[in-house]
N, C-alpha and C positions, 0 to 999 in steps of 0.2 A: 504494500500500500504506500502510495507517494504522502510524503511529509506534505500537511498544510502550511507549512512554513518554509519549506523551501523555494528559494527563489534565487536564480541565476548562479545557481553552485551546477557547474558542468558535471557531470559525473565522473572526467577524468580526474578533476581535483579532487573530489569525494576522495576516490580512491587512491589517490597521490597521499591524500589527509590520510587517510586511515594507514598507508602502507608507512607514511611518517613518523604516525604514531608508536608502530613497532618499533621502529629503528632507531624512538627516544627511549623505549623501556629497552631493548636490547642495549642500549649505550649505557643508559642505566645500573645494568648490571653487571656489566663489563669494568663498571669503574668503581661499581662495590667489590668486584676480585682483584683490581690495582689496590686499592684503601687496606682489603685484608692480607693481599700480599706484604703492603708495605709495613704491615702491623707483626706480621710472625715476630717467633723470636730469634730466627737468624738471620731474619733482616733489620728490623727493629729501628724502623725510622719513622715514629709516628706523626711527624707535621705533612710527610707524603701520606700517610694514611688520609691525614683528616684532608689537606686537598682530593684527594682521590675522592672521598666520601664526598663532598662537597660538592662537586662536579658530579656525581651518580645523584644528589638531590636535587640537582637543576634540572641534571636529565631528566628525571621525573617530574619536578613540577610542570615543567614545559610539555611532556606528554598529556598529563592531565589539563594543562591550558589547551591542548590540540584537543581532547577529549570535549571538552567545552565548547571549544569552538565551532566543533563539528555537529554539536547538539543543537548551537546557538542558528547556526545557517542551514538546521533543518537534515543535515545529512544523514547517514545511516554509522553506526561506530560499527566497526564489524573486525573486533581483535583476534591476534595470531597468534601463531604458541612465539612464545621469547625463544632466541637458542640463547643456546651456550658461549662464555666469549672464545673466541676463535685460540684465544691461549690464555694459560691457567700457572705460569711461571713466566721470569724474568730471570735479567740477570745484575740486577740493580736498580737503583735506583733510575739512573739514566737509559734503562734500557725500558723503564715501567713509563718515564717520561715520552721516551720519542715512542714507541708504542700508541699511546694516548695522543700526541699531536697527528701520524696519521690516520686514527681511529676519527679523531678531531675534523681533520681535512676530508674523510668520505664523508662525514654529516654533512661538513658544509655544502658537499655536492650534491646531496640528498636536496638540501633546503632549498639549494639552488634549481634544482629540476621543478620542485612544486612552485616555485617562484615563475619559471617560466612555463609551466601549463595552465596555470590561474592566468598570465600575459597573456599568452595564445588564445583563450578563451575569454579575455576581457572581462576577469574579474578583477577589479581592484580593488575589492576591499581585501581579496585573497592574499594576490600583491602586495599591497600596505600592509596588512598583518603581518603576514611571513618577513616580509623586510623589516620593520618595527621591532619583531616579536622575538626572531630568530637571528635572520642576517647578520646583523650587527652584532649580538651579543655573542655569536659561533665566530666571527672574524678577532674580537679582543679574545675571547679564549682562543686561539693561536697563537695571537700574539703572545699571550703571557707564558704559552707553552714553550714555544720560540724562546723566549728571552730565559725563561727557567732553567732550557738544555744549555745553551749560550755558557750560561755563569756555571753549568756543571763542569761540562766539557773544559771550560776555562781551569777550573778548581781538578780536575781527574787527572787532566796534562801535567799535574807538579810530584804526579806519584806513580812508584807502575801500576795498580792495580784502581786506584780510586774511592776505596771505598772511607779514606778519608775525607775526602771532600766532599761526598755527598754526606757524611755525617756532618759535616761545619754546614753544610747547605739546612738539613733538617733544620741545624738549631737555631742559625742566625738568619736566615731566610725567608722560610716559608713560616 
């Protein structure tokens, strides 16, 4: 049965939205296994935990904003099973970092495709939201990811193994 409230949501976006939706709880949980990786105790770096945590709470609020959203313009939600993150170990800290930025980078071209099927189909308020909502806030988180491996890499270079340096990163950093 068609929503009485739907209006001018193409059904490719419908489905762009929904299949979004997985891809923020998939991220989601992807970066609750960075947070509890980084918590072990033979890794034991927990300001990378709680960034990681932090970053799987966005993930999720922003799914539930797409949840809403998709209520709000009438659409159908029509959820998928989560996987699994694609890995379940690292090899540090820097390795959990760059990891996450391009886990980071395929969202953003996620966001970017539903960006331009709402274009195609001349929605903007689709447009505007997704740009608003996401865009921007997915482009500073690179940036910050970007600038976090930067100052690691910088600090791992003065040791052979590094795991100095990302302990002085844990404490005086993040």
């Amino acid at each position: 049965m068609q929503s009485a409230v739907k209006h001018s949501l193409h059904s490719e976006s419908e489905a762009a939205i929904n299949k979004l939706i997985n891809i923020k709880l998939t991220a989601s949980y992807t970066h609750v296994s960075l947070g509890m990786y980084s918590d072990r105790h033979d890794v034991a770096l927990p300001n990378f935990s709680r960034f990681f945590l932090e970053l799987s709470e966005k993930e999720r609020e922003q799914a539930e904003s797409l949840l809403e959203y998709q209520n709000l313009r009438g659409g159908r939600v029509l959820l998928q099973n989560i996987a699994k993150p694609s890995r379940e170990d690292w090899k540090g800290g820097l390795d959990a970092f760059s990891f996450s930025l391009e886990y980071q980078k395929s969202l953003n071209n996620s966001l970017q495709d539903v960006h331009h099927i709402a274009s195609t189909h001349t929605d903007p308020h689709v447009s505007f939201y997704f740009f608003t909502h996401f865009l921007l806030d997915s482009h500073e988180t690179i940036k910050k990811l970007g600038d976090h491996i930067s100052i690691l890499m910088r600090l791992r270079s003065s040791e052979p193994n590094g795991q100095m340096g990302e302990y002085l990163f844990d404490r005086h950093t993040l």
